[in-house]
C-alpha positions, 0 to 999 in steps of 0.5 A, spaced: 500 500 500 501 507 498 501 513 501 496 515 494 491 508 496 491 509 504 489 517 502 484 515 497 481 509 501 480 514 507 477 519 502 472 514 500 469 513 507 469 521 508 475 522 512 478 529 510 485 531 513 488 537 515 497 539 515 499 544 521 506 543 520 508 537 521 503 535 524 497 530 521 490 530 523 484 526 520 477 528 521 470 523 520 465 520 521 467 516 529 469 509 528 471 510 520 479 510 521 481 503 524 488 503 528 491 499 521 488 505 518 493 510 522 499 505 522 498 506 515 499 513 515 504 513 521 508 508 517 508 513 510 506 520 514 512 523 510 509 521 503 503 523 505 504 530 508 507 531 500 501 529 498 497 534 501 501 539 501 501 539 495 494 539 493 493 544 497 498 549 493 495 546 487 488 548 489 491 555 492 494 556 485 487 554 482 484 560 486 489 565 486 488 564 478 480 566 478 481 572 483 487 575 479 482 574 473 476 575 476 476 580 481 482 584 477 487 582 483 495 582 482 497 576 482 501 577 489 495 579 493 491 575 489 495 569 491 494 572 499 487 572 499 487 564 496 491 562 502 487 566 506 481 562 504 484 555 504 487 556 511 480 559 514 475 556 510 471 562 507 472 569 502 477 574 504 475 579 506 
């Protein structure tokens, strides 16, 4: 098993993840993340902290590019506005 299996598997029974520094935390439905689960991710935690990281700028990116077009931003405060976004779950004020 990868670190790509392990996070569609756990995607597929509705745990989403979250990244703060180093740290990995999942949230869903109780009972969904078995321990085998959570060795998995211990046991590929570096890989799958790349991952995620890496949507996340790619879904960063993606926003960045709609405000700069849209709402007629420089690409500099429209890349601030997205990140602001993806950390607090809602439009930049």
């Amino acid at each position: 098993m990868n670190a790509q299996t392990i996070l569609e598997g756990l995607h597929r029974r509705g745990v989403r993840f979250s990244v703060n520094g180093d740290k990995l935390r999942t949230r869903g439905p109780v009972g969904v993340v078995t321990q085998d689960d959570l060795s998995a991710l211990r046991e590929h935690k570096a890989e799958v902290l790349a991952i995620l990281r890496e949507e996340e700028s790619d879904r960063i990116e993606e926003r960045a590019a709609i405000l700069q077009f849209d709402a007629y931003l420089s690409r500099r405060e429209a890349e601030r506005r997205a990140r602001y976004e993806q950390h607090n779950g809602g439009n930049a004020a």
